[in-house]
N, C-alpha and C positions, 0 to 999 in steps of 0.2 A: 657845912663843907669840911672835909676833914683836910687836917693839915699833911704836907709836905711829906714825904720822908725820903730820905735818903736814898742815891739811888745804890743798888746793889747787882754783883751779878747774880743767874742765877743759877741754882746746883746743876751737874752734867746731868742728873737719874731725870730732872724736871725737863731741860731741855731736850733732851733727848726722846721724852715723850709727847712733846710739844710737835717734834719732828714726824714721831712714827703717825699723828694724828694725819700730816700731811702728804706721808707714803702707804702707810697700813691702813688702808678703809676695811675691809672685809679679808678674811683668809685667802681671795683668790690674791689680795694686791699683794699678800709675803710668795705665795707661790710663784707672782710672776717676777718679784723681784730675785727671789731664789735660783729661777730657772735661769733667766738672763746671767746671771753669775755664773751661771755652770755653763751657757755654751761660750759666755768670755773666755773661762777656763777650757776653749776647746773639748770639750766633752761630747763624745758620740757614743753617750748612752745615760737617758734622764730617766731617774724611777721615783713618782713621788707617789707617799700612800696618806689618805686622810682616816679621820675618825669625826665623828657627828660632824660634816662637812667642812672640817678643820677647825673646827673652836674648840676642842682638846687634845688633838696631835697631826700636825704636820711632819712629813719626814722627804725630804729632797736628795738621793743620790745620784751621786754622777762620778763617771771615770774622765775626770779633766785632770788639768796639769798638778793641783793638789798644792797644799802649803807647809810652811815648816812652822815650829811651835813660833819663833820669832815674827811672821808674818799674820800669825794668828789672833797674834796678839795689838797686831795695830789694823787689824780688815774688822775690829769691832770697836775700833775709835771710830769717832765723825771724822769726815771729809779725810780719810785714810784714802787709799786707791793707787794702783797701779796703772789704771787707763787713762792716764794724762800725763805723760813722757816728757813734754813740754810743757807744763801748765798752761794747754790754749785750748781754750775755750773754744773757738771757733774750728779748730781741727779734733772731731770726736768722732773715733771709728766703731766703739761698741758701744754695747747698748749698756753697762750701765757706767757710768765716771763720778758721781758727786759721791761715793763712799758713806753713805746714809744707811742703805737698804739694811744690813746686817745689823749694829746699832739699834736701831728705831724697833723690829721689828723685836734685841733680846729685851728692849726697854719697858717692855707691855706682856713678856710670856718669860716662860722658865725655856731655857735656850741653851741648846748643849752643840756643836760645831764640832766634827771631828775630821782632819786631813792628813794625806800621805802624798806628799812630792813624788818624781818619778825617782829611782834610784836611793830614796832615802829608806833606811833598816826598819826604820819604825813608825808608828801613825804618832802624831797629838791630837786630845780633847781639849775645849776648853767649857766650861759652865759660866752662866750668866742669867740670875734669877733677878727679874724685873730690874736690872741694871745695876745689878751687883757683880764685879765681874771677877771671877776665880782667876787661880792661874793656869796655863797650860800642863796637861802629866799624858805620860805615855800611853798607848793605845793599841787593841789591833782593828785594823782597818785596810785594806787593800789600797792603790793606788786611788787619788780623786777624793771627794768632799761629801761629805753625811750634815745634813742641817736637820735638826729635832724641834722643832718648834711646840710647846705642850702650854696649855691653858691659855692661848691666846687671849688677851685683854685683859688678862686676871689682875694687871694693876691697873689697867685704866677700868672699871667697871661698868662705866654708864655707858663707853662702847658698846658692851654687849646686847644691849639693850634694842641697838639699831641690827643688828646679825638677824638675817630671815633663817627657817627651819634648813634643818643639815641639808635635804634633795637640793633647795634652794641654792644653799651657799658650794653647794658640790657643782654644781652647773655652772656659776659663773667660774668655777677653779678649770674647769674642762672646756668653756669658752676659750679662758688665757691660754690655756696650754695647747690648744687648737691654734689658734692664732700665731703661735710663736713655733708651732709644729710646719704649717705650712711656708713657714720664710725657712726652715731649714729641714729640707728632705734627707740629707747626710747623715740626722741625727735621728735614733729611735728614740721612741717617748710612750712610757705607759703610766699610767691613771688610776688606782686602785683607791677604792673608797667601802669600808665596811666589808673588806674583802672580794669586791666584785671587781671586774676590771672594767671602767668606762672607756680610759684607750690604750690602745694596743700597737702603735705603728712601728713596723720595720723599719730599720735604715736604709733607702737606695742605692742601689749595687753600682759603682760610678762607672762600673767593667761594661757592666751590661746595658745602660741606658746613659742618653743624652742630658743635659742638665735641664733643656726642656722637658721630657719624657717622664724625669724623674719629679720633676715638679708636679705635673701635670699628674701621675700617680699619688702621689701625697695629695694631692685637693682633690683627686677622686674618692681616697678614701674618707677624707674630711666632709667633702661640699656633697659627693652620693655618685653614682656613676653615669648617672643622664648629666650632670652637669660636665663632665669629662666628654660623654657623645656628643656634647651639642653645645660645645665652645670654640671661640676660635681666638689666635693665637696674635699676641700684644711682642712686639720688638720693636723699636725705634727711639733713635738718636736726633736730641737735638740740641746746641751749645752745651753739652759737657752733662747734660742731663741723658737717661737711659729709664724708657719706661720698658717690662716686659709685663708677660702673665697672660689669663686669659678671661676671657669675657663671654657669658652667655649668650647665645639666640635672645631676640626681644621676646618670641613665644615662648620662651623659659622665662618662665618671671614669677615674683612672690609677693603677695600684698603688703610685707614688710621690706627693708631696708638690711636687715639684720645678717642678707645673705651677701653685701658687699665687704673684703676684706681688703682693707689699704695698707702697705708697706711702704716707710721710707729707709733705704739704709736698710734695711733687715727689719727695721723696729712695727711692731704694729700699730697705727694710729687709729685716731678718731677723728677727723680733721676734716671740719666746716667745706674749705677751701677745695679737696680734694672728693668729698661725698658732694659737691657742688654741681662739679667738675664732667662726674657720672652721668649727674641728672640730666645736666645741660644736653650730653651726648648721645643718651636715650629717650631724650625728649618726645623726639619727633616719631618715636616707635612706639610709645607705650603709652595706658591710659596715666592720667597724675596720681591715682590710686595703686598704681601696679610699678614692681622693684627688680630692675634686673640683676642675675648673677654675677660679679664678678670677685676678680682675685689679681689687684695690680700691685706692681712691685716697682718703685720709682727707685730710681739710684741718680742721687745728686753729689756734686761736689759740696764737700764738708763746709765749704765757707758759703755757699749759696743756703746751706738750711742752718735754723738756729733749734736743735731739738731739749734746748733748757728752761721754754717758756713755762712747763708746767714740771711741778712735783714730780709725780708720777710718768713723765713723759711721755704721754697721750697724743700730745697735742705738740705741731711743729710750723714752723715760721721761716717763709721762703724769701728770702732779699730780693727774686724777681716772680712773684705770683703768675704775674701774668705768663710768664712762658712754660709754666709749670700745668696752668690750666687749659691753656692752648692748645700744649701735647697733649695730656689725657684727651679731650673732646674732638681734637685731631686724628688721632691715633684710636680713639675707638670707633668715632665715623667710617675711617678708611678699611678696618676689616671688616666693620660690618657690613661696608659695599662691597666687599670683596666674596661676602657669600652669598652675594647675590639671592636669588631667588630660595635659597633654603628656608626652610622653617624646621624646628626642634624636632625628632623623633619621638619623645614623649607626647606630640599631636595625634600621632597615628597608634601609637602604643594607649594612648586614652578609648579611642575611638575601637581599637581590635578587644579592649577593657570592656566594652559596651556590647559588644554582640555575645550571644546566650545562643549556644547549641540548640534547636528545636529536635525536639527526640519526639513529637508526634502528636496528634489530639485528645483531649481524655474523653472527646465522643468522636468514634467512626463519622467521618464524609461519607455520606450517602453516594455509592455509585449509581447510576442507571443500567450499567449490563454487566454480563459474567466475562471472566476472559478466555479468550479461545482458548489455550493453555489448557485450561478447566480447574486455573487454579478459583478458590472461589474470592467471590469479587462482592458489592453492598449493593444495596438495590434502591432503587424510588430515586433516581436522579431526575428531577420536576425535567420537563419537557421545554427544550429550546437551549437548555446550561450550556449542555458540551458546545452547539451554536457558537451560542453565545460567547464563549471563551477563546474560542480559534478564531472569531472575527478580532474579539480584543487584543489576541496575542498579533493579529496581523499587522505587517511593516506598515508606519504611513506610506501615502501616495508619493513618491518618488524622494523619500526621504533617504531608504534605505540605497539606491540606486546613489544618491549626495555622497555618502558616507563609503560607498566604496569606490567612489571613482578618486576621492581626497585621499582614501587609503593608500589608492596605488601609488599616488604623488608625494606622499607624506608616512612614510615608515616611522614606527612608535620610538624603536631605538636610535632613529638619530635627532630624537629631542628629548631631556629630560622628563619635559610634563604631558609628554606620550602624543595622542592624536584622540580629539573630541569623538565619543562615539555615541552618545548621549546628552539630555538635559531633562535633569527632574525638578517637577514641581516647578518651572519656571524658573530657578535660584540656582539651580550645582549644575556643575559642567562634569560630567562622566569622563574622565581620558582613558587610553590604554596604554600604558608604556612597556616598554622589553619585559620588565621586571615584575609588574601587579597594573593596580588601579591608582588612579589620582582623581578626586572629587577635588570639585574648583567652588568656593563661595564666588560668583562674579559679581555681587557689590563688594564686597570686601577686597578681590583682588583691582576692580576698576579702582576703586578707592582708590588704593596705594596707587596706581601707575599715574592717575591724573595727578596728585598729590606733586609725585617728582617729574612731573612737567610741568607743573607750577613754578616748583623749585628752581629747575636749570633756568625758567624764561626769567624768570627775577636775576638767576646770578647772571645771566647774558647780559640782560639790559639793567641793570642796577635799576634801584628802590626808586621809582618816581613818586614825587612829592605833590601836595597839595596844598594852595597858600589858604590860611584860614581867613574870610571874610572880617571878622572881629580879633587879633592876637589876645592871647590869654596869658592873664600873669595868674603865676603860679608861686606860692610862697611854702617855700621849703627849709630856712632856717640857713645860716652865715656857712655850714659844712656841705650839706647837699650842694645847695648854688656852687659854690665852688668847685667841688666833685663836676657838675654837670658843664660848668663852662670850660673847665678845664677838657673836656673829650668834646668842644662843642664841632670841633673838626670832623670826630669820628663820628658824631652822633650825626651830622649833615649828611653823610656817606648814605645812613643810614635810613635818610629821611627826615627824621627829624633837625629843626633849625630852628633855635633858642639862644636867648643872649642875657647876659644879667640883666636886672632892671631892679634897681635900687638894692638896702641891703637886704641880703635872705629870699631872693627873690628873683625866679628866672623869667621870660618875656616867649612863649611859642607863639612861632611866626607859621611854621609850616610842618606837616605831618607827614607819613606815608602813605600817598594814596591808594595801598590796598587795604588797607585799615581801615578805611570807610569812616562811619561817625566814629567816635573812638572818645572813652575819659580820657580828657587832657590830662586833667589834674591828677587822677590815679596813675596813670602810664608814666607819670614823671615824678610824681613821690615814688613808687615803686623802683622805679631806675636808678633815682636817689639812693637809698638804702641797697639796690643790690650792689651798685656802687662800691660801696663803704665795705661790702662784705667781700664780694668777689674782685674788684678791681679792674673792671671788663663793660664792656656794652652788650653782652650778649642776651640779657633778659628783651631787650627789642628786637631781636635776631627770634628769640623765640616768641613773642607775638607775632610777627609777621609768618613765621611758618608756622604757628597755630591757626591764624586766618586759613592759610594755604590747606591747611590739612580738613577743616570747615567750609571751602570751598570743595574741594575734592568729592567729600560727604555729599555733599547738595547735587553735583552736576555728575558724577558718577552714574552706573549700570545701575536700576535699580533692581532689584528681588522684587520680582514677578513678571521682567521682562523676557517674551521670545526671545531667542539668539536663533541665527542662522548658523550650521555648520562651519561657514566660512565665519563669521563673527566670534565665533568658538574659538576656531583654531586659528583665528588674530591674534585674541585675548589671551591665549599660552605662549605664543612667540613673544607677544610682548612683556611677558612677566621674566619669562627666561634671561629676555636681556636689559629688565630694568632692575638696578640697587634696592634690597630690602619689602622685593616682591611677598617673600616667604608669610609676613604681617600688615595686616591692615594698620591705619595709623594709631590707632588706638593697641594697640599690639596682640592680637586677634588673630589668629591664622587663618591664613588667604587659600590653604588646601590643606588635604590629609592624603596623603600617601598609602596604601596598603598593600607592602610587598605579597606575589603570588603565594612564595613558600607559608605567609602568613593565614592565608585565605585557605590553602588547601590544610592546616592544620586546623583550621575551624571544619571544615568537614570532615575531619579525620582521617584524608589521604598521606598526611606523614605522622 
């Protein structure tokens, strides 16, 4: 055992790279700590350009308010900073305050910083090679901040060692800078890497467009422009909280997660809490393998969020979780009933993807006769075809007669999902509307409508319960128990009704009885731990409307089932006026739409 020594401090060049270990992970984390800087410094116009994906030069300019040699020389001390007015902690309006970022980042690379105030005659440089720090000397430099960041890691070198190939590390730099693009449409942002340019964004013209609008164009250019067609629109207030942004169709969805962007305060996160939050709300639309689009932007009161928990600030801590989770799941349920019956345009753009022009046979049809015309016609048509073909094409027996007496009653334009004039194969419902065609999956659309009638008769008559013949003790540890009896109020709301019983250890007496048999023991460890993470009861909320949505399944229309015309054109009226028609519950779309003008460009009529 070695002895004792002394305690000692240790050098600034040491600490200092002790720091940037827990800011500087890879070149995208100096890029985004760079970029944050520049729009602190109000900047509206960021240019940063890489080389082998920034592990041998970064370069970040920006036209923001710019620094004097004096200021220059203390924003590459530690815990330097102008964004703390007041040293409080709890009131932090940008995005970056703890005065690391610059530091940490010249304490691992050769580092050169160069600034021009507004009104001041001349620019200063300052150099700073692996935390050796120069002095400031004169410059030319236009208004705003130049950050040169060259050999990244060259004195930490075993970092390098974890850095993926340049494409690699250029992708995550053009993630960040996406992400930080989309909280601020005001400001332009371009990307240059090995001289190419990955982005290219305008600034939004504040003349021209709404601060919706202008958002809404920035994630189009970002998120792709179907997610722009076939999003709807997040605003709402609740205790001093403001979510806005927008939110994909369920039939817009990705089999990753990677297409949700969260903001708090401007800042972009990653947060357990809020990606929770989504799921919960898209639950009940989409399968657990499939990820819907969104792009929310919470603004909370400064003293309700604490965004210091992590290094890099990723990651944020709300003093009331639960009203924070509330809204989101709130707030994206209520628009997405608000679109009712829609489903995504990229449904019907898939499907008009899928039809192939027929330009003809590569063998002649055999005609049986020439045409009076005298133009010439094929010959040997087997005897009985033509028959045969004009019986096939004939109306059924008083079908056709059905269909137009509903027509006279029933006009295509005063419903969206037109008027039934068909059923193929037993399974699709043919419509006609003003506009084109509408094909109806009717297991999928019965699906959904039985689903939220499930729904409304449960919130009618709340969750009736069922007392279990034997109670079950359940042992989950001195924090669960506790978690669980503490909501054992809301949890009885709920259906279920448990009580401690001894230590670590809860007692179910009674379940939900649409839950049927059900693990005890999993459905309350599970509750346990979602507990602990989210701070809510709703992982039982969503059992109980996954039963729903498996009951729906089973008792629904199936595929292969007749429909009568009238059964047809029920099953449209009733999608029109149920929430979240547009998808099956698994998030599936419940019809394709094919605009006329679309149809006649497959024939070539426009």
């Amino acid at each position: 055992m070695s002895a004792l020594r002394t305690l000692r401090r240790l050098p600034s060049t040491l600490v200092n790279r002790i720091a940037a270990g827990e800011v500087v992970e890879r070149p995208a984390s100096a890029v985004k700590e760079l970029v944050e800087n520049a729009l602190d410094a109000g900047a509206r116009r960021i240019a940063v350009t890489l080389k082998e994906g920034g592990r041998t030069f970064i370069s970040v300019v920006d036209d923001g308010v710019g620094m004097s040699a004096d200021e220059l020389r203390l924003a590459v001390e530690r815990h330097c900073t102008s964004k703390l007015p007041d040293d409080d902690l709890t009131d932090i309006r940008t995005l970056g305050f703890r005065g690391e970022a610059l530091p940490s980042i010249a304490s691992v690379s050769r580092f050169t910083i160069t600034s021009r105030p507004a009104g001041a005659d001349t620019a200063w440089s300052l150099e700073i090679d692996g935390g050796a720090k120069g002095e400031p000397r004169p410059a030319a430099h236009p208004q705003g901040t130049r950050v040169e960041v060259r050999e990244l890691f060259f004195a930490t070198p075993a970092r390098l060692k974890f850095l993926k190939e340049p494409r690699t590390e250029s992708g995550h730099v053009a993630d960040a800078m996406r992400r930080l693009a989309m909280a601020h449409p005001e400001v332009a942002f371009r990307l240059e890497s090995e001289e190419r340019a990955l982005i290219d964004l305008a600034a939004a013209s504040g003349s021209l467009l709404s601060a919706d609008a202008a958002r809404l164009e920035r994630l189009a250019a970002i998120m792709g422009r179907e997610f722009a067609d076939n999003a709807v629109a997040i605003d709402v207030n609740r205790e001093g909280f403001r979510l806005t942004g927008f939110a994909g169709l369920p039939t817009l969805n990705r089999p990753t997660g990677q297409h949700q962007y969260l903001f708090v305060n401007g800042r972009p996160v990653r947060d357990k809490l809020l990606a929770g939050a989504v799921r919960g709300a898209y639950q009940d639309f989409l399968a657990r393998d499939r990820h819907p689009m969104v792009a929310l932007f919470l603004e909370a009161p400064t003293e309700m969020v604490d965004v210091n928990v992590h290094p890099a600030k990723t990651e944020v801590r709300f003093r009331d979780a639960g009203i924070v989770r509330g809204m989101i799941v709130g707030a994206l349920r209520t628009a997405l009933s608000a679109a009712g019956h829609r489903a995504s345009t990229t449904v019907s753009d898939a499907a008009l993807g899928a039809f192939r022009p027929h330009t003809g046979f590569a063998t002649p049809l055999p005609m049986g006769r020439s045409y009076g015309n005298g133009a010439s016609g094929y010959s040997s048509v087997p005897r009985g075809l033509a028959e045969a073909a004009m019986q096939f094409m004939a109306p059924l027996d008083g079908l056709s007669a059905r269909v137009e007496q509903q027509s006279a009653n029933i006009a295509p334009g005063n419903y969206p999902l037109g008027v039934a004039r068909a059923q193929l194969h037993e399974t699709y419902i043919v419509a006609q509307t003003d506009q084109g065609v509408v094909i109806v999956d009717q297991h999928a659309a019965h699906e959904r409508l039985v689903h939220e009638r499930l729904k409304t008769q449960l919130e009618a008559e709340g969750v009736k319960r069922q007392a279990l013949l034997l109670p079950e003790v359940v042992e989950i540890g001195e924090d669960g128990a506790r978690r669980l009896t503490q909501r054992a109020a809301e949890l009885a709301d709920m259906g279920l009704v448990l009580e401690p019983f001894g230590l670590g250890a809860v007692v179910v007496r009674e379940t939900p009885a649409v839950l049927g048999e059900v693990d005890i023991q999993g459905l309350v460890r599970d509750l346990a731990d979602e507990l602990s993470e989210m701070g809510d009861h709703l992982s039982l909320k969503e059992k109980v409307e996954e039963v729903c949505g498996t009951l729906a399944c089973h008792t629904s229309v199936r595929a292969g089932r007749r429909l009568t015309v009238e059964e047809m054109n029920a099953l449209l009226r009733q999608m029109e006026a149920t929430p979240h028609s547009g998808q099956c519950n698994h998030g599936r779309p419940t019809y394709v739409e094919l605009k006329l003008a679309d149809i006649e460009r497959l024939f070539g009529r426009r």
